[in-house]
C-alpha positions in Angstrom: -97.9 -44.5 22.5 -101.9 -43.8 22.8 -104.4 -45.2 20.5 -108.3 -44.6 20.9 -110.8 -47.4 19.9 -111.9 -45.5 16.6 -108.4 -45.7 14.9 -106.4 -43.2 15.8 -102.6 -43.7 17.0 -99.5 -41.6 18.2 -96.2 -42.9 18.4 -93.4 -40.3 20.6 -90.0 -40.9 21.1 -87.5 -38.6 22.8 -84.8 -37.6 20.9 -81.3 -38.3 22.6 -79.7 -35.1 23.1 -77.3 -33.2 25.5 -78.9 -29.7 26.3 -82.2 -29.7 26.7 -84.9 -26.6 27.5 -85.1 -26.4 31.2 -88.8 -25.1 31.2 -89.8 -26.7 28.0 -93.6 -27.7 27.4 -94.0 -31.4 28.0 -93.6 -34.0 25.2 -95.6 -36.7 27.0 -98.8 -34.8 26.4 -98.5 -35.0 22.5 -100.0 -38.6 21.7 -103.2 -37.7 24.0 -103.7 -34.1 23.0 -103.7 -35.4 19.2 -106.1 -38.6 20.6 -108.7 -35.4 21.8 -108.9 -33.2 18.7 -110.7 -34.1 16.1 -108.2 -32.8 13.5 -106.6 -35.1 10.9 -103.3 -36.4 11.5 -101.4 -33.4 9.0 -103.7 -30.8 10.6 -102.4 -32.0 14.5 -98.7 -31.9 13.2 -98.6 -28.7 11.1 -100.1 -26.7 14.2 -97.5 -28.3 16.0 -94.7 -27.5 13.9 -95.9 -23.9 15.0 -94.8 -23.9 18.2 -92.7 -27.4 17.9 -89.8 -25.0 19.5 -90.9 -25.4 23.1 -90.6 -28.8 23.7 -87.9 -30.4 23.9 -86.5 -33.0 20.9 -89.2 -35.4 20.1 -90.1 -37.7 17.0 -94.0 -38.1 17.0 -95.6 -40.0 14.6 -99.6 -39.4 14.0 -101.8 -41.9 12.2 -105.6 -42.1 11.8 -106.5 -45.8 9.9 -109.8 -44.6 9.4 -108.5 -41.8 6.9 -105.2 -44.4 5.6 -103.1 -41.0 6.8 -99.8 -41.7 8.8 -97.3 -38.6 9.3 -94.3 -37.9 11.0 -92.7 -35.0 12.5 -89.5 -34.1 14.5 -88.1 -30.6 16.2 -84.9 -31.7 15.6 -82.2 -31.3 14.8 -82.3 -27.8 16.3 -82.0 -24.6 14.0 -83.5 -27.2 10.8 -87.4 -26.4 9.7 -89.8 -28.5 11.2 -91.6 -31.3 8.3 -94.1 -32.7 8.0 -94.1 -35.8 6.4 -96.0 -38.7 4.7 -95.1 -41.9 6.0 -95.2 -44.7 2.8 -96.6 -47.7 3.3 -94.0 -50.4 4.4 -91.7 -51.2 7.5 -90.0 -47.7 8.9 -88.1 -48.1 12.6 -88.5 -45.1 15.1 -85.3 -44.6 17.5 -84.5 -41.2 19.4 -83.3 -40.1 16.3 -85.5 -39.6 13.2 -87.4 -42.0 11.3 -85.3 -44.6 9.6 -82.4 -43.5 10.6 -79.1 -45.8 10.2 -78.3 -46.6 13.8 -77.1 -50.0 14.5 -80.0 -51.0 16.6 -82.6 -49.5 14.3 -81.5 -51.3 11.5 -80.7 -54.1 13.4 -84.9 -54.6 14.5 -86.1 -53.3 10.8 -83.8 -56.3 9.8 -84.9 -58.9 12.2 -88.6 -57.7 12.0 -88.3 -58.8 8.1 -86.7 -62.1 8.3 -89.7 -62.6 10.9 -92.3 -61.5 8.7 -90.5 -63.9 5.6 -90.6 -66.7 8.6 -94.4 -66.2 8.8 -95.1 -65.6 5.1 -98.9 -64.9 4.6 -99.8 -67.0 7.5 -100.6 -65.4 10.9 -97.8 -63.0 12.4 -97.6 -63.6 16.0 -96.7 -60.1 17.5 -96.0 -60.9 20.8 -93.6 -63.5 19.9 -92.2 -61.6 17.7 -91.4 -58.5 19.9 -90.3 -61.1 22.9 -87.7 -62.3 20.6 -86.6 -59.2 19.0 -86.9 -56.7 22.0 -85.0 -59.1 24.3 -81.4 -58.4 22.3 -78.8 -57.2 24.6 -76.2 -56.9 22.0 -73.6 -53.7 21.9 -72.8 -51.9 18.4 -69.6 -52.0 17.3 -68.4 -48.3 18.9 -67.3 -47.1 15.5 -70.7 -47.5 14.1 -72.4 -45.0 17.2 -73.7 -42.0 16.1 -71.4 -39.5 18.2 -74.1 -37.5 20.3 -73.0 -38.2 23.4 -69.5 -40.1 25.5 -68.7 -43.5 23.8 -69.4 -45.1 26.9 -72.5 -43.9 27.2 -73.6 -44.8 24.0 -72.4 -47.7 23.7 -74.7 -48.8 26.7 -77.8 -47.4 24.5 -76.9 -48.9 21.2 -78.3 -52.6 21.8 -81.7 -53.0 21.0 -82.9 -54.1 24.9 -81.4 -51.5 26.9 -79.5 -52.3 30.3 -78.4 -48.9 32.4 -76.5 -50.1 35.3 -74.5 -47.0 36.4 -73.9 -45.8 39.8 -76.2 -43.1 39.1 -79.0 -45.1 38.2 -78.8 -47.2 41.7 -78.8 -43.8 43.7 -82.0 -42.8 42.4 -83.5 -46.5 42.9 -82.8 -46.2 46.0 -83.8 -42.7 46.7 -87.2 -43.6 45.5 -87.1 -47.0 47.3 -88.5 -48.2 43.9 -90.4 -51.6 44.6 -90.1 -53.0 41.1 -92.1 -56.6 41.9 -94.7 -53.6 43.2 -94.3 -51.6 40.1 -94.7 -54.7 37.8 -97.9 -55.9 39.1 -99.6 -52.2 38.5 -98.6 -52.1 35.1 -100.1 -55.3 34.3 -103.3 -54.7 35.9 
């Protein structure tokens, strides 16, 4: 996510796939690259859907409040068109897959984000409570409601809202990197 202090906000997710382009032009650089031109939101994403085939899968979502102008566009899946679309006023959940899609998890948060927003009614919404409680959930889909991208097991450690990794793999490369997370945590605060 970037946002710039005169309105304008990008929102990128990976998208969850097995192969990916070994050389591919990096997604990370999206959000800030549409934060330094001055083009509208539909102008950034239809000269991205131009060359939207070198990165790798992404969902990027492009708003300017200024202009009322929110879009959304995907490279995936592979071998479809890229669109670009409106995004309509309302609640809409982005996951590694496209926007609004049914996976458990998204429609589990667009759910509990509306009984929160009922809760508050037209009174103050307190987002930081809000995304504590919601964020936190470490509950696993049932595995016949996973989308099939990927091994069950796998997926089924993705599909809860808060996501927990604790795989053999992912201590090996903790370790490699001798990551210091107490360290880590104080940078990203400061």
């Amino acid at each position: 996510m970037a946002c710039s202090r005169d309105g304008r906000v990008a929102f990128l997710t990976n998208v969850l796939e097995l192969h990916s382009i070994p050389k591919a032009k990096s997604r990370g650089e999206l959000p800030v690259l549409f934060l330094l031109s001055s083009k509208s939101p539909r102008e950034f994403a239809e000269g991205l859907a131009k060359e939207a085939h070198c990165y790798n899968g992404f969902n990027l979502i492009l708003s300017d409040i200024s202009l009322n102008t929110m879009v959304y566009i995907s490279n995936r899946p592979k071998g479809e068109a890229v669109v670009v679309q409106d995004v309509s006023p309302g609640l809409h959940v982005l996951s590694n897959a496209k926007l609004d899609s049914p996976w458990p998890k998204a429609q589990k948060l667009g759910q509990g984000f509306k009984e929160q927003l009922v809760k508050y009614g037209e009174g103050e919404v307190r987002v930081k409570e809000i995304a504590k409680k919601l964020m936190r959930d470490r509950v696993k889909a049932d595995k016949n409601r996973l989308p099939g991208i990927c091994p069950v097991d796998w997926e089924l450690g993705l599909s809860s809202i808060f996501v927990e990794v604790d795989t053999p793999l992912v201590k090996t490369i903790i370790n490699l990197y001798a990551f210091d997370c107490s360290r880590y945590e104080n940078k990203t605060r400061t």
